[in-house]
PAZAPA-4460 file (N, C-alpha, C; in steps of 0.05 Angstrom, whole numbers, plus 32768, in hexadecimal, padded with zeros to 4 digits):
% residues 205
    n_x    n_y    n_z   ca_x   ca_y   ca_z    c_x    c_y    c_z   seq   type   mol
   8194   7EE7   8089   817A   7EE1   807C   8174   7EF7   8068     1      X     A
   816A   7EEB   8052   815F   7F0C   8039   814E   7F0B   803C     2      X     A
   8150   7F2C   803C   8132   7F39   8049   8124   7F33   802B     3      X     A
   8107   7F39   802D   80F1   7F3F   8019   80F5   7F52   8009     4      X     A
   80FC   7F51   7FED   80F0   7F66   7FED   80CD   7F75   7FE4     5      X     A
   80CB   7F8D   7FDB   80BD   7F9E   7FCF   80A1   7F82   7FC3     6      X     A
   80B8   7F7B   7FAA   80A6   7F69   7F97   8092   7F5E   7FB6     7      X     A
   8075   7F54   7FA9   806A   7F3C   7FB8   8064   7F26   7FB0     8      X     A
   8060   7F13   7FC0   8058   7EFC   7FAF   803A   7EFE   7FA8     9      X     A
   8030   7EEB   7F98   801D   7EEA   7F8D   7FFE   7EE7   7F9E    10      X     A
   7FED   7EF1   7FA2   7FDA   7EED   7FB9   7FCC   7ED3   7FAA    11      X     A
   7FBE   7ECA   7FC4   7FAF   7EAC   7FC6   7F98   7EB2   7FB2    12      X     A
   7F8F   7E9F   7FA0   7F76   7E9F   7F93   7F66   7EB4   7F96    13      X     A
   7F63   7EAD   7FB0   7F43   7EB9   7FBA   7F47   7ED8   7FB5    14      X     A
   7F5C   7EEA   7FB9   7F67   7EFB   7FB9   7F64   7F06   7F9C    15      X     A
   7F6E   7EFB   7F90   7F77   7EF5   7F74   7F5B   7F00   7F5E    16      X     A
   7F43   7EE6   7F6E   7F27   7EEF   7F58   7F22   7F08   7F6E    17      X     A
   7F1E   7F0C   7F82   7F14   7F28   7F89   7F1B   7F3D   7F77    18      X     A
   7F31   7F42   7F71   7F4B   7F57   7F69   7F36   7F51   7F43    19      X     A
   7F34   7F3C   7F3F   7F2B   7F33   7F24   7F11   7F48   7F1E    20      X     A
   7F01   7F36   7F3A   7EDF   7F45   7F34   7EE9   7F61   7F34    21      X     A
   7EF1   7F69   7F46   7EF0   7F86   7F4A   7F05   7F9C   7F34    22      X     A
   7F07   7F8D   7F1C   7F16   7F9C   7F09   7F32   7F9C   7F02    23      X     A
   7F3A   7F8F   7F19   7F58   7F87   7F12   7F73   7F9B   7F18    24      X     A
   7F7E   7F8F   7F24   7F92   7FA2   7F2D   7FAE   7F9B   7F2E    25      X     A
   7FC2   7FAC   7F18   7FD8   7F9E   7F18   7FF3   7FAB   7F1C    26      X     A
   8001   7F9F   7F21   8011   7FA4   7F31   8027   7FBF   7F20    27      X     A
   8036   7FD5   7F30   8043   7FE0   7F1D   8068   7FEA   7F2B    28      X     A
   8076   7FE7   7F20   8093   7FE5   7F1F   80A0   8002   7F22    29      X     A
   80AA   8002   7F34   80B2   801F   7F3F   80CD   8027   7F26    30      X     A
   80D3   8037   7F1C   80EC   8041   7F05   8106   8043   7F18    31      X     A
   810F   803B   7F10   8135   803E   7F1C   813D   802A   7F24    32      X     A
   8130   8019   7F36   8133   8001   7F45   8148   800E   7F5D    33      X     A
   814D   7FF6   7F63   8162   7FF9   7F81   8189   7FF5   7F73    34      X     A
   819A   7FFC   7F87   81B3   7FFF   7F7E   81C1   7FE3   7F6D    35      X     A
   81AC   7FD5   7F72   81B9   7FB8   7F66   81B2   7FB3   7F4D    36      X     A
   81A1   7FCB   7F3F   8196   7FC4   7F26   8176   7FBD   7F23    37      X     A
   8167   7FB0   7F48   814F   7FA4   7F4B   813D   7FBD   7F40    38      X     A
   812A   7FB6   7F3F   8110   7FD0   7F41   8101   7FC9   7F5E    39      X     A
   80F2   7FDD   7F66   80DD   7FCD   7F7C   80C5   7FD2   7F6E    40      X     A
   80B4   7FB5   7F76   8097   7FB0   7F68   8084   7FB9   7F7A    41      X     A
   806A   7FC8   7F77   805D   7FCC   7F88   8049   7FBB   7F8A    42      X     A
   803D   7FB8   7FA0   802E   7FA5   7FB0   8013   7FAE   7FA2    43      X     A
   7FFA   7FA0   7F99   7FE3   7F9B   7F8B   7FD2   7FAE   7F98    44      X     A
   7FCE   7FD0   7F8E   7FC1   7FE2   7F97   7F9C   7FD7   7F9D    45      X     A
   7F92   7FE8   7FAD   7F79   7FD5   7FB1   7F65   7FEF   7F9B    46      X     A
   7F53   7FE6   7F91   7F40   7FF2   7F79   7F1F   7FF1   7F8B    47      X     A
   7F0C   8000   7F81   7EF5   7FFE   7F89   7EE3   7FE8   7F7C    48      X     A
   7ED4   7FDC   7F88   7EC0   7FC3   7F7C   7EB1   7FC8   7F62    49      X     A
   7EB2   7FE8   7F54   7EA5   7FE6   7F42   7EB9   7FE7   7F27    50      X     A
   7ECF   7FDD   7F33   7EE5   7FE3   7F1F   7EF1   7FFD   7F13    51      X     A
   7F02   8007   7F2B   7F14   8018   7F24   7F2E   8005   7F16    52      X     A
   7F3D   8021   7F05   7F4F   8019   7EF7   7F70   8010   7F08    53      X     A
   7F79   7FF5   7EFC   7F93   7FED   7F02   7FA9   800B   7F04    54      X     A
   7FC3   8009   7F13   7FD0   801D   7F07   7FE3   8014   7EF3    55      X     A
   7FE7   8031   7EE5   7FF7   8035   7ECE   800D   801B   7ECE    56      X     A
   8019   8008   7EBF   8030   7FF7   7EC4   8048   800F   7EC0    57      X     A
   8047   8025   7EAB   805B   802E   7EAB   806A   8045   7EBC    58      X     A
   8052   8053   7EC5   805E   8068   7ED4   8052   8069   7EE5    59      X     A
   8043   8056   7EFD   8037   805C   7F0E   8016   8066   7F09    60      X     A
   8012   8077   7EF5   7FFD   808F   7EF4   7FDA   807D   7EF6    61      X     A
   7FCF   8093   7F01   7FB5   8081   7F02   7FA5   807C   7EE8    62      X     A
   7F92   8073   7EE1   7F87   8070   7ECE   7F64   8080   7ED7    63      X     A
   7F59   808E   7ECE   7F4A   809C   7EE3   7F2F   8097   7ED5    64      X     A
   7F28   8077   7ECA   7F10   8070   7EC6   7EF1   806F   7EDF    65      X     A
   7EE8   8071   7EDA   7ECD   8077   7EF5   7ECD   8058   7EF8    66      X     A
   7EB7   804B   7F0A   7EAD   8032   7F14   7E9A   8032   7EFB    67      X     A
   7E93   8012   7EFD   7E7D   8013   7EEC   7E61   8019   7EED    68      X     A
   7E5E   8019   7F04   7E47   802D   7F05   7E45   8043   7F06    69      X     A
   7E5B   805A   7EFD   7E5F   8073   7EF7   7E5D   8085   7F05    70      X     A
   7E69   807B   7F23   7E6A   808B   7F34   7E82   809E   7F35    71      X     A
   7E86   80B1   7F3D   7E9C   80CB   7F43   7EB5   80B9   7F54    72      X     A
   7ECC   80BE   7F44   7EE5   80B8   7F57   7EDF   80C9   7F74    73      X     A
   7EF7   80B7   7F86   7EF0   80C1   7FA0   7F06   80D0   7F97    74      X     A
   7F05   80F0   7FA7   7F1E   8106   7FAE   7F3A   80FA   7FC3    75      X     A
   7F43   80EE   7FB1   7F60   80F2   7FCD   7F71   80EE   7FBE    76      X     A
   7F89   80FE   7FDA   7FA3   810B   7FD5   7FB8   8103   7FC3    77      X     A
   7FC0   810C   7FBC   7FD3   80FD   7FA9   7FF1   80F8   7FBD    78      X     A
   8002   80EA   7FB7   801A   80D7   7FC9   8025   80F2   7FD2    79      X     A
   8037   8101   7FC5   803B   8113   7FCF   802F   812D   7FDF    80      X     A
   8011   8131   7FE4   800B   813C   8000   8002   8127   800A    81      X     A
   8006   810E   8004   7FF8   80F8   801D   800C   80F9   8032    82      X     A
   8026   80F8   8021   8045   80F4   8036   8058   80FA   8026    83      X     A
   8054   8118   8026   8075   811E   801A   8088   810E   801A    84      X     A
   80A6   8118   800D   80B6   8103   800A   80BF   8108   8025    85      X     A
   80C2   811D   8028   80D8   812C   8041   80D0   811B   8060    86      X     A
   80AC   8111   805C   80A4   8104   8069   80A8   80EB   806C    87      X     A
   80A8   80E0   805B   80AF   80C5   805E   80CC   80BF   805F    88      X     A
   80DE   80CD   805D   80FD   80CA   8064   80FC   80CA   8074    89      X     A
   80F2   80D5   8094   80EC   80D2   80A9   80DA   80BE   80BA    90      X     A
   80CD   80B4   80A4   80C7   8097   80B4   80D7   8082   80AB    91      X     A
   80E2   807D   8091   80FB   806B   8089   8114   8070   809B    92      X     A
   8114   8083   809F   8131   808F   80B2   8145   808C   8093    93      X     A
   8149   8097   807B   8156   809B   8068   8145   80A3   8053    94      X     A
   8157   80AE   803E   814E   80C5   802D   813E   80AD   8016    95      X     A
   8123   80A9   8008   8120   8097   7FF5   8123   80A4   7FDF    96      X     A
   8121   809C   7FCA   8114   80A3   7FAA   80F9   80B8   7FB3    97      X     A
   80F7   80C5   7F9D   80E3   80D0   7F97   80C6   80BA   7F99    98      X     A
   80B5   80C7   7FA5   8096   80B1   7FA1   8092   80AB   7F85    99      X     A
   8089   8092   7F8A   8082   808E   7F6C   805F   8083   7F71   100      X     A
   804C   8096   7F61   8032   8097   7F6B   8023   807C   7F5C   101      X     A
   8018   806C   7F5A   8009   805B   7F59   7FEF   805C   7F51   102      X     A
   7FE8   8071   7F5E   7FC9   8078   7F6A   7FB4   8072   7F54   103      X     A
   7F93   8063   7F61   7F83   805E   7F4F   7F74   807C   7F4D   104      X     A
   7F5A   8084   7F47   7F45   808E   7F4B   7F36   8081   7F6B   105      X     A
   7F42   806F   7F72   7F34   8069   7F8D   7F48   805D   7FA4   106      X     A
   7F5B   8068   7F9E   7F6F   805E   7FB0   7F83   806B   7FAF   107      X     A
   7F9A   8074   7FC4   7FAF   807C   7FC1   7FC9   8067   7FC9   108      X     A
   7FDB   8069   7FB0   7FED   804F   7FB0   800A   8062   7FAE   109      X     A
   801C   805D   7FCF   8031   806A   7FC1   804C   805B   7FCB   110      X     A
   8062   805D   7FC4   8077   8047   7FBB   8093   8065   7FC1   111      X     A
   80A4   805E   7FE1   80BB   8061   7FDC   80DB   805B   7FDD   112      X     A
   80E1   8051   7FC8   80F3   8041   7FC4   8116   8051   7FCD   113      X     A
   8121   8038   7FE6   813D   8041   7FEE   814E   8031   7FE2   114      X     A
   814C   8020   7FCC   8158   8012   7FC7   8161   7FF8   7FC5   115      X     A
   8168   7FE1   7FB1   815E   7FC4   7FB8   8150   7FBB   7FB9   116      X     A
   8131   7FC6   7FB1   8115   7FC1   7FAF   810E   7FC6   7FCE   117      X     A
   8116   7FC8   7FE4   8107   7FD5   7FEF   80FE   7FF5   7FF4   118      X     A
   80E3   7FF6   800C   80D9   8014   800E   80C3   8007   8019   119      X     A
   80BE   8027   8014   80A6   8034   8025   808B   8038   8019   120      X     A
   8074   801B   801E   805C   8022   800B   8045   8025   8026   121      X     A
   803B   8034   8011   8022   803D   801C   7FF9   8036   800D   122      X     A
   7FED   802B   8009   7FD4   8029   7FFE   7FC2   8031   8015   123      X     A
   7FB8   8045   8007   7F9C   804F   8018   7F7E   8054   800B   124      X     A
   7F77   804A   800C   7F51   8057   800E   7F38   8066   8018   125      X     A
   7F30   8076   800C   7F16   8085   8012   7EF5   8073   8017   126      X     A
   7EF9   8063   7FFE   7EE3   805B   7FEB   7EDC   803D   7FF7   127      X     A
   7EBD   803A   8008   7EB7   8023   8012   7EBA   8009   800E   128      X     A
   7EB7   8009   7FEC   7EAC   7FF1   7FDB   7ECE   7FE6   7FE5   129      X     A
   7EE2   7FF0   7FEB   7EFA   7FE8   7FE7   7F04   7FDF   8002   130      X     A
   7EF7   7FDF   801A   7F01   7FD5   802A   7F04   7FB8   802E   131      X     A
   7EEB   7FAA   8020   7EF3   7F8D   801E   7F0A   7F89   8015   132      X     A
   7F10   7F95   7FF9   7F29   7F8E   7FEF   7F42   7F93   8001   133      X     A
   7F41   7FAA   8012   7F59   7FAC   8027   7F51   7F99   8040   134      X     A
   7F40   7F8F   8042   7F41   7F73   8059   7F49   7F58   8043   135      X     A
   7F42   7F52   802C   7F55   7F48   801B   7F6F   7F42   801D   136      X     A
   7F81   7F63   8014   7F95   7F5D   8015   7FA6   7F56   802D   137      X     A
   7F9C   7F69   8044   7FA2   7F5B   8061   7FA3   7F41   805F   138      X     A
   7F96   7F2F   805C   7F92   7F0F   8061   7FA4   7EFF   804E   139      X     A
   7FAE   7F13   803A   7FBE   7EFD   802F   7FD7   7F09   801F   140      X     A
   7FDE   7F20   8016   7FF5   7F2F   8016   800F   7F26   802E   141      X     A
   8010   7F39   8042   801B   7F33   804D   802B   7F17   8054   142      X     A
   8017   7F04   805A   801A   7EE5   805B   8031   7ED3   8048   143      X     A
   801D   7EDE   802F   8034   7ECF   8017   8047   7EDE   801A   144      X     A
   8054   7EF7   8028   806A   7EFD   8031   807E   7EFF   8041   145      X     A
   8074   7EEA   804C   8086   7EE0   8061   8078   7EF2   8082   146      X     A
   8063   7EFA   807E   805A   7F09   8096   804D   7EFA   80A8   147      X     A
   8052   7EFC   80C9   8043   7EF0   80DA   8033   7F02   80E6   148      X     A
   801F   7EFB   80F2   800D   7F16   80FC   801C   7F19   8118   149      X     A
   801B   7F36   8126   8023   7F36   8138   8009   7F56   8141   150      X     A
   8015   7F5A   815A   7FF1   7F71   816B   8003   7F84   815F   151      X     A
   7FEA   7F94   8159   7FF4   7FB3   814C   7FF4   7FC9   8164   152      X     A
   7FF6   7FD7   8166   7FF9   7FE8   817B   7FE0   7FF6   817C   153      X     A
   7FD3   7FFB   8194   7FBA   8003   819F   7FAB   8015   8194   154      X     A
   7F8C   8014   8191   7F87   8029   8187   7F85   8041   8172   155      X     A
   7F8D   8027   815D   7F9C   803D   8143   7F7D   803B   8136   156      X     A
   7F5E   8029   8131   7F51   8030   8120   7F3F   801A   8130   157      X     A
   7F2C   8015   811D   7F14   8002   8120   7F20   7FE9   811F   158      X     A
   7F37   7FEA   8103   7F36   7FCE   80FF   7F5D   7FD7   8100   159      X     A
   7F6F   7FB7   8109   7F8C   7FC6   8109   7F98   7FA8   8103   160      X     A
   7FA7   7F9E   80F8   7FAE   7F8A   80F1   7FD7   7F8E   80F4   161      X     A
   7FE7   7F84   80F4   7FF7   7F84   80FC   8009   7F75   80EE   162      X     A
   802C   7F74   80DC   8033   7F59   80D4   8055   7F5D   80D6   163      X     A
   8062   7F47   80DF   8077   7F4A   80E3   808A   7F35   80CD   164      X     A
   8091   7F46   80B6   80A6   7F2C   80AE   80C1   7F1D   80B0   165      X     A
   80C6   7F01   80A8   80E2   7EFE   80B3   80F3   7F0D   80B2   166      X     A
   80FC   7F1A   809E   8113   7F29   8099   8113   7F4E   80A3   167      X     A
   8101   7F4B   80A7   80FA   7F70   80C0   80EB   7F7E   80B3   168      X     A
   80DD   7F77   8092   80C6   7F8A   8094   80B3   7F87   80A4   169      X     A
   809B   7F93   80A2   8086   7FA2   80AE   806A   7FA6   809F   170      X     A
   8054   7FA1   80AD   803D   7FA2   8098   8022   7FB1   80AB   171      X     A
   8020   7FC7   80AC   8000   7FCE   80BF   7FF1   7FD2   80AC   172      X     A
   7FD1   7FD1   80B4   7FBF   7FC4   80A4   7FAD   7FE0   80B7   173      X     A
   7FA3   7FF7   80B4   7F8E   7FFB   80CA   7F6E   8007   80B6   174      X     A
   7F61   8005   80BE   7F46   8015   80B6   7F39   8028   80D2   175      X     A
   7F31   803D   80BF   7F23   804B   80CE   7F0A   8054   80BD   176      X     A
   7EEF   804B   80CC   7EDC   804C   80BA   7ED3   8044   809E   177      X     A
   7ECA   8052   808C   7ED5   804A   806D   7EEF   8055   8067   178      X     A
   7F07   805F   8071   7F19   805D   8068   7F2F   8048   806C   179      X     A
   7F45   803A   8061   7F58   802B   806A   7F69   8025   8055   180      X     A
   7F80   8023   8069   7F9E   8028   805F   7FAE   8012   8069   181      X     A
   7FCA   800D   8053   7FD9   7FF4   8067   7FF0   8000   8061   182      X     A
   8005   8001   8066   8020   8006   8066   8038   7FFB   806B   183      X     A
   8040   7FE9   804F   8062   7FDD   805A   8076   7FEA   8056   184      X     A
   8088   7FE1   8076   80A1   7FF7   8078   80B2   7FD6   8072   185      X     A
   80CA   7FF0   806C   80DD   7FD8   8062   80F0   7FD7   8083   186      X     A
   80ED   7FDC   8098   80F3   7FD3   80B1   80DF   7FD0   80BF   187      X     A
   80E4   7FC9   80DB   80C9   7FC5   80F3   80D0   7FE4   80FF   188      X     A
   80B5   7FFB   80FA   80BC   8011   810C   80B5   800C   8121   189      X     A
   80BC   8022   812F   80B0   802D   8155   8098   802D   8155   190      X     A
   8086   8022   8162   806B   802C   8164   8061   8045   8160   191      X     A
   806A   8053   816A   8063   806D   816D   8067   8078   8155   192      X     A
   8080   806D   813F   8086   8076   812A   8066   806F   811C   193      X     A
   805A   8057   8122   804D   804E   8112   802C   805F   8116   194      X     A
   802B   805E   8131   8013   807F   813A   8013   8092   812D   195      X     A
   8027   809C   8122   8032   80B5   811D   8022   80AF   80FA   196      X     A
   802C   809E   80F3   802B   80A2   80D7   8014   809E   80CE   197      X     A
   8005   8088   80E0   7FDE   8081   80E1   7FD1   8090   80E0   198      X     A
   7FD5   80A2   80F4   7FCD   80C0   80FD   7FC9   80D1   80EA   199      X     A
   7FEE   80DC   80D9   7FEA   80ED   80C6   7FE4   80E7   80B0   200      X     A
   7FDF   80CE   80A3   7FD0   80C2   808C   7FB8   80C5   808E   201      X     A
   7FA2   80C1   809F   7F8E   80BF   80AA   7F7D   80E4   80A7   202      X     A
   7F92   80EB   80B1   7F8F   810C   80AF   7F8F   811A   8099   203      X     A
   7F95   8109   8085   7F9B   8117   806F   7F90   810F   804B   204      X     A
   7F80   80F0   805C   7F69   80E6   8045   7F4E   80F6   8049   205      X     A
***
């Protein structure tokens, strides 16, 4: 069976005008691609409701316009102290590409690619207005990707959503408070792998 990759499919309407109202968010293409020539596409970073900026198509970079009602970007980390690389080769169990950062002014978007369009993404949030949009993409990301929901492992947040796809990726969805994060691995980790990483993401927005 071929696995998924990276690219996603297209989210459902509803999805679609949220992402619209809220300023628009588009999608951006990791440089090198995988050994076959592919690139991997990253998955539709989530923006704040007053319209934070899409990322860069060409190099990832943020675009670091305010909301429209001229509120202050939220402060967070940039990909590399969110999760070193050195870090995330250790939850891939192999060495990836260098991160390729994404990131809005209200979100951190990071992408790392082992090759073949798959990897290791990560989207996280600080900023309230944006959690609808990450119960959003929960409901319908994953899905058009071949994801079935399956129980997430205990205790990881308020809210924990879970997704298993045919071909062995992986999709957790968790919130804690106003923050929340989802993370597809391009295999199904260990639980514990998956604690581990909730934990130190969590610790470090």
């Amino acid at each position: 069976m071929t696995r998924p990759r990276l690219a996603l499919a297209c989210a459902p309407l509803a999805l679609a005008l949220i992402l619209a109202a809220c300023g628009g968010s588009g999608s951006t293409t990791a440089p090198g691609g995988g050994a076959d020539g592919s690139t991997a596409t990253q998955a539709p970073a989530m923006t704040d409701a007053g319209g934070a900026a899409a990322t860069d198509a060409a190099g990832g970079g943020a675009d670091a316009t305010a909301d429209a009602g001229g509120g202050a970007a939220t402060t967070l980390p940039a990909c590399a102290d969110l999760l070193p690389d050195a870090e995330a080769a250790k939850v891939i169990g192999q060495t990836p590409k260098p991160v390729v950062d994404g990131s809005s002014p209200y979100s951190v978007y990071c992408t790392w690619d082992i090759g073949d369009g798959f990897g290791l993404t990560i989207d996280a949030t600080v900023d309230p207005s944006s959690v609808d949009l990450w119960r959003g993409k929960k409901d319908s990301v994953p899905t058009a990707n071949g994801g079935k929901e399956t129980t997430p492992p205990s205790g990881l947040g308020d809210e924990a959503y879970a997704f298993d796809a045919d071909a062995g990726t992986y999709w957790i969805f968790v919130r804690r408070g106003d923050r929340a994060l989802s993370v597809h691995f391009p295999a199904v980790p260990s639980e514990q792998t998956v604690r581990d990483l909730v934990d130190t993401l969590f610790s470090r927005l």
